[in-house]
VEXDREN-81178 format. One line per 10 residues: number of its first residue (from 0); their letters; for each residue z negated, x negated, y negated of C-alpha. Coordinates in Angstrom, 3 decimals. Each point is the difference from the previous one (the first is absolute). Layout:
BEGIN
NUM> a> Z,X,Y; ...
***
This chain:
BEGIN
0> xxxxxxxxxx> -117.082,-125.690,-123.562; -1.127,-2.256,-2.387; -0.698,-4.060,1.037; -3.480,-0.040,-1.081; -0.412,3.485,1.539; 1.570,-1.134,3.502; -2.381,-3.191,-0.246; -3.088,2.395,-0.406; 1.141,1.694,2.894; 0.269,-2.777,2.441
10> xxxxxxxxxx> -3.871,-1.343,-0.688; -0.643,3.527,0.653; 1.781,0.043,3.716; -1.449,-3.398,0.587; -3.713,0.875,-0.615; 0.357,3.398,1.617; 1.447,-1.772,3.057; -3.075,-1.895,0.034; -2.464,2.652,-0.958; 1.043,3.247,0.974
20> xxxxxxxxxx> 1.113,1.031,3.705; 3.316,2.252,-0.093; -1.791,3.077,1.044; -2.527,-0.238,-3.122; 2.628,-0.646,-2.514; 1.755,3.501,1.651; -2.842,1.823,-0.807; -0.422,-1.468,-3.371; 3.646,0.912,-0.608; -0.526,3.711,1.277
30> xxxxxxxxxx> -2.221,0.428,-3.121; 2.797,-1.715,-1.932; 2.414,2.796,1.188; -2.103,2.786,-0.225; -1.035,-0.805,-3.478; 4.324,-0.240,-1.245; 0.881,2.905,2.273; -2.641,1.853,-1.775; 1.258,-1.102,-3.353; 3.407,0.696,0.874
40> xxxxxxxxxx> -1.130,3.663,0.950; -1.991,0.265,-3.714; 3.216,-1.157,-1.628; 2.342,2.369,1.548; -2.120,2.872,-0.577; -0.542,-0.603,-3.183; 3.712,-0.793,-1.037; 0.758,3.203,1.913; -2.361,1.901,-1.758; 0.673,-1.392,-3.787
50> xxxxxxxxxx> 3.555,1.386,0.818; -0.886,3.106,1.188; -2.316,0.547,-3.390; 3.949,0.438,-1.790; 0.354,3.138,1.325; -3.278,1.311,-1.280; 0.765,-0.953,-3.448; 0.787,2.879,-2.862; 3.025,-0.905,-0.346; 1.570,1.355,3.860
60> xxxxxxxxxx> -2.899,2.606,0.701; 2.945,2.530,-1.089; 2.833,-1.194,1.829; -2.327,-0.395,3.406; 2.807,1.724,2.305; 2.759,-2.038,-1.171; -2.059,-2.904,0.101; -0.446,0.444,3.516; 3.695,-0.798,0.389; 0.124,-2.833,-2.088
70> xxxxxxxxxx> -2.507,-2.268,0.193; 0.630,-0.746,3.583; 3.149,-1.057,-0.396; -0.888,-2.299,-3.168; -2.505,-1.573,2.732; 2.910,-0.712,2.384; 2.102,-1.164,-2.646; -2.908,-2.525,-1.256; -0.521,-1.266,3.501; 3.589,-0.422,0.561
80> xxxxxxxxxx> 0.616,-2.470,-3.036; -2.577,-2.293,1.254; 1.371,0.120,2.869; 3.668,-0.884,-0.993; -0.975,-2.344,-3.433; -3.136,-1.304,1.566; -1.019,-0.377,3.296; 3.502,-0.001,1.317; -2.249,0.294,4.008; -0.283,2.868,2.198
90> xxxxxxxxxx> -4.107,2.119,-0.371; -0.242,1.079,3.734; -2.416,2.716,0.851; -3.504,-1.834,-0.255; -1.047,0.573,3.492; 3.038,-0.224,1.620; 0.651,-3.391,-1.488; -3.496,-1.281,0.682; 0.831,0.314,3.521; 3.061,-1.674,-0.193
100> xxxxxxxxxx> -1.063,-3.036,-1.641; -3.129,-0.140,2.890; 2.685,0.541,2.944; 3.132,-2.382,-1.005; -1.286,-1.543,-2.810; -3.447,-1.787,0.716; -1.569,1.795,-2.435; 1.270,-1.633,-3.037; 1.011,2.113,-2.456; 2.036,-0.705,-3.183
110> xxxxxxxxxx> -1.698,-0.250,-2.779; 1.859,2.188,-2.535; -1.478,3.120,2.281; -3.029,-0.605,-2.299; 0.881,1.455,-2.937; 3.226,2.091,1.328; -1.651,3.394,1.224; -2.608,-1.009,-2.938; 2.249,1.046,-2.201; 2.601,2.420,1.588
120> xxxxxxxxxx> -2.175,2.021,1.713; -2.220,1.190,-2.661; 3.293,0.585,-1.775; 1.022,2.266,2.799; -3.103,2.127,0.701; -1.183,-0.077,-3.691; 3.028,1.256,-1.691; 0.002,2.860,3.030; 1.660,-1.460,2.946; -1.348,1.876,3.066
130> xxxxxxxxxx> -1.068,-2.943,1.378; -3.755,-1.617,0.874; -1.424,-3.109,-0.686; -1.769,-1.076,2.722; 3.194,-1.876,1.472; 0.344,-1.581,-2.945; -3.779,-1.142,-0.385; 0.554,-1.501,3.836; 2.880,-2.173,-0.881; -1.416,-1.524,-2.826
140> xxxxxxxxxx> -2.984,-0.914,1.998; 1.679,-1.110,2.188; 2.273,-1.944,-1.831; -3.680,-1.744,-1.835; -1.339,-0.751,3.706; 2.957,-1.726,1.430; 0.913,-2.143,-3.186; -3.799,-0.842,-0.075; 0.321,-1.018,3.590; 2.896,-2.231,-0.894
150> xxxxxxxxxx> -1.321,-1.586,-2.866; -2.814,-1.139,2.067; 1.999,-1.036,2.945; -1.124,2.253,2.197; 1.584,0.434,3.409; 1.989,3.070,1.285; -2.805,1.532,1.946; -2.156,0.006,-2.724; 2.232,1.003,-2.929; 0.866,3.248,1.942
160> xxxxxxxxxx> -3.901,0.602,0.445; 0.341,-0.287,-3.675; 2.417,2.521,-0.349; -1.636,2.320,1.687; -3.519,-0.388,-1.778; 2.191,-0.089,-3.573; 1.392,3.882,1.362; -3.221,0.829,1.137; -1.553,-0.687,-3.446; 2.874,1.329,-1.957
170> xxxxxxxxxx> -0.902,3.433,1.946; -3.681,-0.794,0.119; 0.421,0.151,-3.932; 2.273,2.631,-0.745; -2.141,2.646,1.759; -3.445,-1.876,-0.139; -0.143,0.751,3.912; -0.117,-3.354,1.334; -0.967,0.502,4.069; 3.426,2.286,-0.072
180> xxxxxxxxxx> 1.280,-2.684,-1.533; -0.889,-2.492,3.210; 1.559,2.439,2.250; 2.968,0.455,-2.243; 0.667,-3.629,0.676; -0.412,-0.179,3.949; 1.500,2.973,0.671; 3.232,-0.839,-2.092; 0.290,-3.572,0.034; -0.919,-0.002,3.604
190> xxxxxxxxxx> -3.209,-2.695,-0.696; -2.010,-0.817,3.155; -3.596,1.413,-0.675; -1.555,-3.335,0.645; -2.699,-1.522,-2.245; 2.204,-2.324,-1.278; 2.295,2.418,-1.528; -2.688,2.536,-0.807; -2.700,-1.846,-2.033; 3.222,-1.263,-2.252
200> xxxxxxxxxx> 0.869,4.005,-0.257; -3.375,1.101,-1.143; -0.498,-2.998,-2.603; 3.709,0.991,-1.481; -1.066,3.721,0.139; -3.125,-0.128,-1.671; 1.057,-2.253,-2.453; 2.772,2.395,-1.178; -1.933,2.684,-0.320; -2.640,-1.619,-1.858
210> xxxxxxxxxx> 2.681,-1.023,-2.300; 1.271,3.794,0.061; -3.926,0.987,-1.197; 0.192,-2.867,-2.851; 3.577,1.156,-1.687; 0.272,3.637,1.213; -3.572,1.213,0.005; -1.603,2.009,2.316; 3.761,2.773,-0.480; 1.237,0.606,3.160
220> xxxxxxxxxx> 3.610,1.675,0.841; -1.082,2.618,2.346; -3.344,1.644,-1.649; -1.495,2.295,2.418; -3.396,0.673,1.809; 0.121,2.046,3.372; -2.178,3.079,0.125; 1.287,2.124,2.589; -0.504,-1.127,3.310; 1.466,-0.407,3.014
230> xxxxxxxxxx> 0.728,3.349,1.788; 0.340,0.156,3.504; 1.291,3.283,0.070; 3.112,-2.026,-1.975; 0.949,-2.108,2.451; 2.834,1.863,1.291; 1.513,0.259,-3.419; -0.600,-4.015,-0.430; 1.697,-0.267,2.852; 3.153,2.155,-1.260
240> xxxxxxxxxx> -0.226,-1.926,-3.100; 0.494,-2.958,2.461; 3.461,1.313,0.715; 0.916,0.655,-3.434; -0.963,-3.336,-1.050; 2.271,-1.735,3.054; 3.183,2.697,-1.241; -0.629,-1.296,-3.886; -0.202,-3.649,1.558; 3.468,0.653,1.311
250> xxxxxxxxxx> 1.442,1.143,-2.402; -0.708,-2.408,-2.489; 0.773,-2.911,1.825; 3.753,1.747,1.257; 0.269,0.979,-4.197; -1.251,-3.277,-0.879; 2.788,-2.001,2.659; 2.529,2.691,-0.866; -0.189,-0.384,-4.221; -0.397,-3.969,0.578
260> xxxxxxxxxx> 3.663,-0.203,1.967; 1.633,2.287,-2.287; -0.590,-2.228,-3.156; 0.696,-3.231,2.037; 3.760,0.995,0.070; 0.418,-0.561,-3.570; 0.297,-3.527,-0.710; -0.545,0.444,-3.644; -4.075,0.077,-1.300; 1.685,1.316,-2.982
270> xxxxxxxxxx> 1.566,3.145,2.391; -3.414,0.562,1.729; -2.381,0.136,-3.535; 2.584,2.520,-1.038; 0.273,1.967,3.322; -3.434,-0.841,0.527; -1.388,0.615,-3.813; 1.713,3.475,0.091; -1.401,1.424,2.889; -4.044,-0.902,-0.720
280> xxxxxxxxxx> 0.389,0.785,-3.685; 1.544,3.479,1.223; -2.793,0.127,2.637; -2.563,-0.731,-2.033; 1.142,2.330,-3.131; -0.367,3.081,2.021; -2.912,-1.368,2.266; -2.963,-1.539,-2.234; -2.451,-0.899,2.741; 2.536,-2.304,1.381
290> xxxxxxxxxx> -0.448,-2.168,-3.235; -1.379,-3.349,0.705; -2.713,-1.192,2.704; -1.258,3.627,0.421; -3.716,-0.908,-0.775; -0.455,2.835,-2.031; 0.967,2.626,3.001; -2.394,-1.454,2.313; -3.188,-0.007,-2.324; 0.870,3.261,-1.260
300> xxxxxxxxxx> 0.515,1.498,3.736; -2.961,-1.419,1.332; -2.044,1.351,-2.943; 1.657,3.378,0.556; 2.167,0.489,-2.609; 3.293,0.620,0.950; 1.039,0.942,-3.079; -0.508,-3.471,-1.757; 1.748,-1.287,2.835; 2.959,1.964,0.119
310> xxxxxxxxxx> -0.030,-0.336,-3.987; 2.759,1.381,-2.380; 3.976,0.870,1.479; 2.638,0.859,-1.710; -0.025,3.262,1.391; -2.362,2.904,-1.092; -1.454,0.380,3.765; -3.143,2.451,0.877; -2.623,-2.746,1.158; -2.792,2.662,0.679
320> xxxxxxxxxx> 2.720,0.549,2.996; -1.990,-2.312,2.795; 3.092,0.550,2.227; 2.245,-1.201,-2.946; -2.698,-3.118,-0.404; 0.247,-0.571,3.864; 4.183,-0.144,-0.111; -0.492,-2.619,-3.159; -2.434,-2.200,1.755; 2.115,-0.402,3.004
330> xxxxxxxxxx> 2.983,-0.342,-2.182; -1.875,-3.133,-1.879; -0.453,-0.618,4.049; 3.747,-0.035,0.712; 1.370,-1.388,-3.212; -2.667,-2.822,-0.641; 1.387,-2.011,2.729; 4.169,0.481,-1.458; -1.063,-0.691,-3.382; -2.222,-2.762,1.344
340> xxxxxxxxxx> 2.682,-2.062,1.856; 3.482,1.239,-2.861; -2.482,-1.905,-2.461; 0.371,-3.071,2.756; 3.592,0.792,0.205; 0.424,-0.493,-3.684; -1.259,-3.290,-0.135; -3.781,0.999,-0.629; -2.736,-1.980,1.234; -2.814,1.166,1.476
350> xxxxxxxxxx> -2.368,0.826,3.107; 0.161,3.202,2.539; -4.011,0.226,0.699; -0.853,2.134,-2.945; 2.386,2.202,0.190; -0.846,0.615,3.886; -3.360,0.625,-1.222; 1.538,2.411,-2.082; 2.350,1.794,2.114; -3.026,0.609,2.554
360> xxxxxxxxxx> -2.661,1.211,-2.658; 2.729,2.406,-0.937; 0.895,0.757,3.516; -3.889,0.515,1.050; -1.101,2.456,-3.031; 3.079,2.491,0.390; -0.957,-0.334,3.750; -3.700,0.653,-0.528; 1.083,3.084,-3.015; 2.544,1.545,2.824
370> xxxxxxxxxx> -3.307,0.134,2.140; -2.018,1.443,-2.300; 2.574,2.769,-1.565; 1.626,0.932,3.585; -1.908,3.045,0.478; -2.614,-0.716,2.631; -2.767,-0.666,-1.591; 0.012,-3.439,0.552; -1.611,-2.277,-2.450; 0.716,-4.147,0.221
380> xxxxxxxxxx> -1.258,-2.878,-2.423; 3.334,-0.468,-2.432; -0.903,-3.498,-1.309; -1.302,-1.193,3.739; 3.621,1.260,1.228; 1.516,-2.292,-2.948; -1.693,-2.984,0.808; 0.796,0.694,3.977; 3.889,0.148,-0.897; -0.175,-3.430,-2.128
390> xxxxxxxxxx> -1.203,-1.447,3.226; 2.319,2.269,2.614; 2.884,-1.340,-2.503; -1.415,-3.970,-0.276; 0.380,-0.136,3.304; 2.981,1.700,1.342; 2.146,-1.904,-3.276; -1.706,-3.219,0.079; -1.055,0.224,3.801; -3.534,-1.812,-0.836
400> xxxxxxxxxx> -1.947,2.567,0.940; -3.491,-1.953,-0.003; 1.262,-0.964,-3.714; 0.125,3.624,-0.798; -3.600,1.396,1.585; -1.728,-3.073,-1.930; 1.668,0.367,-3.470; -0.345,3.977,0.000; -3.554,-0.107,1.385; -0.966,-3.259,-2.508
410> xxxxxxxxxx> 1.520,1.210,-3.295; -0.955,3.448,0.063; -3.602,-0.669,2.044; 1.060,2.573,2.384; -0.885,-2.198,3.035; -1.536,3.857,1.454; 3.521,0.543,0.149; 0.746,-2.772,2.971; 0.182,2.617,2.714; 3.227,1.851,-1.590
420> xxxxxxxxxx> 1.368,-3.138,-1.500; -0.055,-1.492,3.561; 1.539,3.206,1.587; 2.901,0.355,-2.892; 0.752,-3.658,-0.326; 0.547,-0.373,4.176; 1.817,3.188,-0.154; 2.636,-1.280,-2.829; 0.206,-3.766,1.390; 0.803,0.789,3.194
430> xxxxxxxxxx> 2.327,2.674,-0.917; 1.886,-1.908,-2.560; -0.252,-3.058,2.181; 2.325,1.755,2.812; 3.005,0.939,-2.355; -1.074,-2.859,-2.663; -0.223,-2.606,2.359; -0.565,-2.278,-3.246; -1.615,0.097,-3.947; 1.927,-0.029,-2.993
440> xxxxxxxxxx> -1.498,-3.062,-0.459; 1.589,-1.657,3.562; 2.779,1.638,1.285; 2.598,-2.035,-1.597; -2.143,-2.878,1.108; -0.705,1.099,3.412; 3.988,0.633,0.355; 1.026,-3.584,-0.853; -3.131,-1.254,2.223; -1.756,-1.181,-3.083
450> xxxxxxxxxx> -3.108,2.149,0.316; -3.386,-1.714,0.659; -2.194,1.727,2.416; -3.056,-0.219,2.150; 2.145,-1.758,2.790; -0.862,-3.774,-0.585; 3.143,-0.619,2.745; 2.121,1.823,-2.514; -1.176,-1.362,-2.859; 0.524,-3.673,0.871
460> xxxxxxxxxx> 3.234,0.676,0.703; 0.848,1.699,-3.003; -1.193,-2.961,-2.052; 1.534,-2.245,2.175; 3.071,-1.502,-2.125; 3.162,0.557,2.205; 1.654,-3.586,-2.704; -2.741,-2.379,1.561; 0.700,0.833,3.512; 4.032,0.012,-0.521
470> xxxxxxxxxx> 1.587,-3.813,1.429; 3.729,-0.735,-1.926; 0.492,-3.182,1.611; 1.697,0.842,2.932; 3.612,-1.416,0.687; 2.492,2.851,-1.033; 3.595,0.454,2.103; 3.064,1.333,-0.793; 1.461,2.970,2.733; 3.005,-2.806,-0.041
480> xxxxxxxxxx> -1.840,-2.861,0.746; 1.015,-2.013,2.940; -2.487,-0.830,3.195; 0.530,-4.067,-1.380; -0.287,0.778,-3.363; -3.296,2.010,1.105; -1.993,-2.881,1.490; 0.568,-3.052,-2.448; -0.305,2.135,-2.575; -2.809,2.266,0.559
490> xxxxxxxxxx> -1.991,-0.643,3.864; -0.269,-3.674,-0.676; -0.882,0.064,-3.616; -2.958,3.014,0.295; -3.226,0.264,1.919; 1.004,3.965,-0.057; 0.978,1.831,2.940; 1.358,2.770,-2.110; 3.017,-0.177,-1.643; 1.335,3.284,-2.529
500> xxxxxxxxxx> 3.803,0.751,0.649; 0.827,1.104,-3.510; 3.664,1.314,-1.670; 1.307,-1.209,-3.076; -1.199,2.709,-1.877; -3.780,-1.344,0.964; -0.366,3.155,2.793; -1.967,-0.658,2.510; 1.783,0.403,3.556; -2.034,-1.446,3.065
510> xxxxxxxxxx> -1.897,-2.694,1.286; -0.040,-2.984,2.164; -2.201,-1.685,1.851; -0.209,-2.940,1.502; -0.855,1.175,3.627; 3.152,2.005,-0.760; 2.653,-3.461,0.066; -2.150,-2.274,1.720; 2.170,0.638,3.488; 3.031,-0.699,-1.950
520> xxxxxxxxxx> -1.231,-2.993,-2.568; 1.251,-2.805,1.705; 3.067,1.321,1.214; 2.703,-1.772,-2.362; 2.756,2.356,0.978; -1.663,2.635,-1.910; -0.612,-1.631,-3.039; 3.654,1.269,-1.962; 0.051,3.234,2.107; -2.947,2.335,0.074
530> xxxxxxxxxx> -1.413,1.222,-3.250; -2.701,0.884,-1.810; 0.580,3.704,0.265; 0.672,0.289,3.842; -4.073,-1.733,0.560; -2.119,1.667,-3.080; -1.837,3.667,1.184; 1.036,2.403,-2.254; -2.836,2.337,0.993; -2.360,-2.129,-1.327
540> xxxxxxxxxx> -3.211,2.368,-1.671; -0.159,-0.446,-3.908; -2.453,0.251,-2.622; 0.939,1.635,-3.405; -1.575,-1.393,-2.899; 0.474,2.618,-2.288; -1.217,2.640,2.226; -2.353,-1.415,3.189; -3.462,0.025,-1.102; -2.312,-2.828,2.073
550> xxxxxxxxxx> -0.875,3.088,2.293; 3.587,0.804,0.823; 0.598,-4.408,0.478; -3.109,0.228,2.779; 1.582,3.294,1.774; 3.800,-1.889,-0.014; -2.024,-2.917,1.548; -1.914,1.623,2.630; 3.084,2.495,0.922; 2.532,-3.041,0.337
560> xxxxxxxxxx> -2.280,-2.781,1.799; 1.685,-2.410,-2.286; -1.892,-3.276,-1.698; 2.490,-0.092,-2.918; 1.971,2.694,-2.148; 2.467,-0.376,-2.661; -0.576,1.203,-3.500; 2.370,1.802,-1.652; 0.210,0.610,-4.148; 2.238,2.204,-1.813
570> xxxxxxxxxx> 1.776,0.327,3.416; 0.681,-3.838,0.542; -1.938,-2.411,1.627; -2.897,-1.335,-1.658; -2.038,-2.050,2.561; -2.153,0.313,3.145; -3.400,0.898,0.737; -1.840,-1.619,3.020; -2.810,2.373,1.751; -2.064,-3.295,0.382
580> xxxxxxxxxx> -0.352,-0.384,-3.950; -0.174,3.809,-0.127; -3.230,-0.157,1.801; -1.593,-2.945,-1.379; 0.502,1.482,-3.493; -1.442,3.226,1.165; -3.114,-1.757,1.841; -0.235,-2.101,-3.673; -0.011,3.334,-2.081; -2.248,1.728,3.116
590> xxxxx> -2.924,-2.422,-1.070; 0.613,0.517,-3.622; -0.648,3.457,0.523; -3.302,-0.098,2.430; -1.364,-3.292,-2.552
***
């Protein structure tokens, strides 16, 4: 930053110290975030959609099919030469990394995440990439809150509210539904529903959608206006489609897990994009819906047209067959979520909630058209049972199932629809929730203990840094080391009553105490005779750096009764860590959290 710019700066923090209190400058900072996360949203859909206009030109309207093949795999390319020449930094998955950076990283997020998925992602999803953008639109919000926070000096606490109301208002603005948007963020980045947290939510939200109106107009992404209504005769086929729902949820998230660890054995991003590039341009060649975000299918089923949805295939197939539609629509079903998470694979970037949305609109209609065509004279609403599997699938896949009932009921006005959104979304959650014990979004989190949650008592202790609680000035012996050589060099010289028995080779073997020689420390006889090895407990509990989240520290403490543990690192000894300043940091981050 420019001098004169960091002088301007520093006035500013000086007279808002003296002006403004902390928790009004928050709020006027929410607006701040709203208003880029909304502009961040306007910018990727339009980049997405100015690249998407190349396929509609003269030129390829004859060579559609092959097209199909092509131009998501000159997408991947793109993305991966700015990866490689340019950014030269790993694009996480937008929500997943959000979380991250709020669990181990204090919410401060580098700054390059700005412009990264900016540019890749429309890349990705415009050129075809089976991919959404709503991930995308979260990351870059989020990226605008936190460096916002920072460049105001905001603390922790305050730049992860930030976050949250930047991801809030980059969803808020991407489907102009900004009270889902406020549950988005509570229910996935585990916010307290306080009114400290939520009047910053609703300022971000608004603002972003406001912004949405002024750049975007009054278009919306889902256009739809409910005028069957609720049945409840239907309720036993809602609840049906509840089951469904919770087997799709499943599935995607054992394809998704499945498809990710098969492309993480090959080192080379060059291997995956042409692994990776193969498969979706194969995928997509002989399954057109499958092509991009999947916009298109949703619109066109919820209008009733299943014909515009389906759209052209390279085969000459009988459409006016409804049992031939059905097996296509659950096929997009199946193969949305494999072509979703190969374009991943390849080194696409991208988000996973519009394709859900996607895979359950497609899901619901064929469910809804295998009612209706059975043979029992049975007649259900077909676009009602699409929106009902967007939710079912929201929340089995994303398991935020208030997040789904609010954005289906919001963006399609179908709020006469809460009974059956209610009944389908509990039915998928809970479902998926037993074998899925964890999102897409957190799993990989949740198994390194990285994953906030509702828990404060878990949360402070996943913030807590495990390198400010770790001691390296104790007095290390050698197994070798003489009872003589033991006291003048180490008992009388430290105010320790530990002292590490470590080889050569910097492996940690035991411990002594002091309690331990104190029976034999004035006994001179001793002194060339007994050694370090025959005194130090070799049983003594240890804490793994790499691998011993602050959860697993407290469980080694309260198992062992002990008031120090060593550390080790890369399997030697690294230092010690005292329970004492293990619970005064906790108390100190305890009060963070409640302030």
């Amino acid at each position: 930053m420019p001098a004169k710019l960091k002088s301007l700066l520093r006035k500013f923090l000086i007279w808002k110290y003296k002006h403004i209190s902390e928790r009004q400058f928050v709020y006027i900072l929410s607006i701040l975030v709203g208003f880029l996360a909304g502009m961040g949203t306007v910018v990727l859909k339009n980049l997405t959609h100015a690249i998407r206009l190349l396929f509609e030109l003269d030129l390829f309207k004859n060579y559609q099919n092959s097209l199909y093949f092509i131009f998501p795999i000159i997408g991947l390319i793109l993305v991966y030469i700015i990866k490689q020449a340019w950014l030269k930094k790993h694009i996480g998955h937008g929500i997943s990394s959000t979380l991250y950076a709020i669990s181990k990283l204090n919410g401060i997020i580098p700054r390059y995440n700005i412009y990264a998925s900016l540019i890749t992602a429309p890349l990705t999803a415009g050129f075809g990439g089976s991919v959404g953008l709503q991930g995308p639109t979260v990351s870059v919000g989020a990226a605008l809150g936190s460096n916002a926070a920072q460049l105001f000096h905001m603390n922790a606490k305050s730049r992860m509210l930030l976050i949250a109301c930047a991801s809030a208002g980059a969803m808020a603005s991407m489907f102009k539904a900004p009270i889902a948007a406020i549950i988005f963020a509570v229910e996935i980045f585990s916010l307290d529903i306080a009114f400290t947290s939520l009047v910053p939510l609703l300022l971000a939200s608004v603002s972003a959608v406001v912004t949405s109106y002024m750049f975007l107009g009054t278009d919306i992404l889902l256009r739809f206006e409910l005028v069957d209504k609720f049945q409840v005769n239907d309720i036993i086929f809602y609840i049906i489609l509840g089951l469904a729902t919770s087997v799709v949820s499943i599935y995607f998230s054992k394809v998704f897990f499945t498809i990710t660890n098969f492309f993480k054995q090959f080192e080379s991003r060059a291997l995956r994009l042409l692994i990776g590039g193969t498969a979706i341009g194969t995928l997509l060649y002989f399954i057109p819906p499958l092509y991009g975000e999947g916009y298109g299918i949703m619109n066109n089923l919820l209008k009733g047209d299943h014909l515009a949805a389906i759209g052209i295939t390279p085969f000459n197939l009988d459409l006016s067959n409804i049992w031939l539609v059905i097996a296509l629509l659950l096929g997009i079903t199946i193969f949305k979520a494999i072509a979703m998470t190969t374009t991943f694979g390849a080194g696409g970037v991208g988000g996973v909630f519009i394709p859900t949305l996607v895979m359950g609109s497609a899901l619901g209609n064929a469910f809804a058209k295998i009612i209706n065509n059975i043979g029992f004279d049975l007649e259900v609403s077909e676009s009602n049972f699409t929106l009902i599997g967007m939710t079912g699938l929201m929340a089995g896949v994303l398991h935020a199932p208030l997040t789904a009932i609010f954005l289906i009921a919001e963006i399609t006005g179908g709020y006469e629809l809460f009974v059956p959104l209610m009944i389908v979304s509990a039915i998928s959650f809970s479902i998926t929730k037993y074998y899925v014990s964890h999102s897409i979004y957190t799993l990989k989190l949740a198994e390194r203990g990285e994953l906030m949650t509702h828990d404060k008592d878990q949360n402070v202790l996943m913030v807590l840094d495990i390198d400010k609680v770790i001691e390296t000035n104790f007095i290390i012996l050698k197994p070798n080391m003489k009872l003589g050589d033991i006291l003048n060099k180490a008992v009388a010289k430290s105010s320790r009553n530990h002292f590490p028995v470590v080889n050569d080779e910097g492996h940690f073997l035991g411990a002594i105490r002091l309690d331990d020689i104190r029976h034999i420390m004035f006994d001179s006889k001793l002194y060339d005779t007994v050694e370090a090895s025959s005194l130090m407990h070799a049983d003594t509990p240890i804490i793994d750096y790499d691998n011993d989240s602050m959860n697993d520290i407290m469980d080694i403490f309260k198992s062992s009764g002990a008031w120090n543990l060593p550390v080790i690192k890369q399997d030697k000894y690294y230092g010690y860590i005292s329970k004492s300043k293990l619970l005064t940091a906790y108390r100190q981050q305890l009060i963070n959290f409640t302030n």
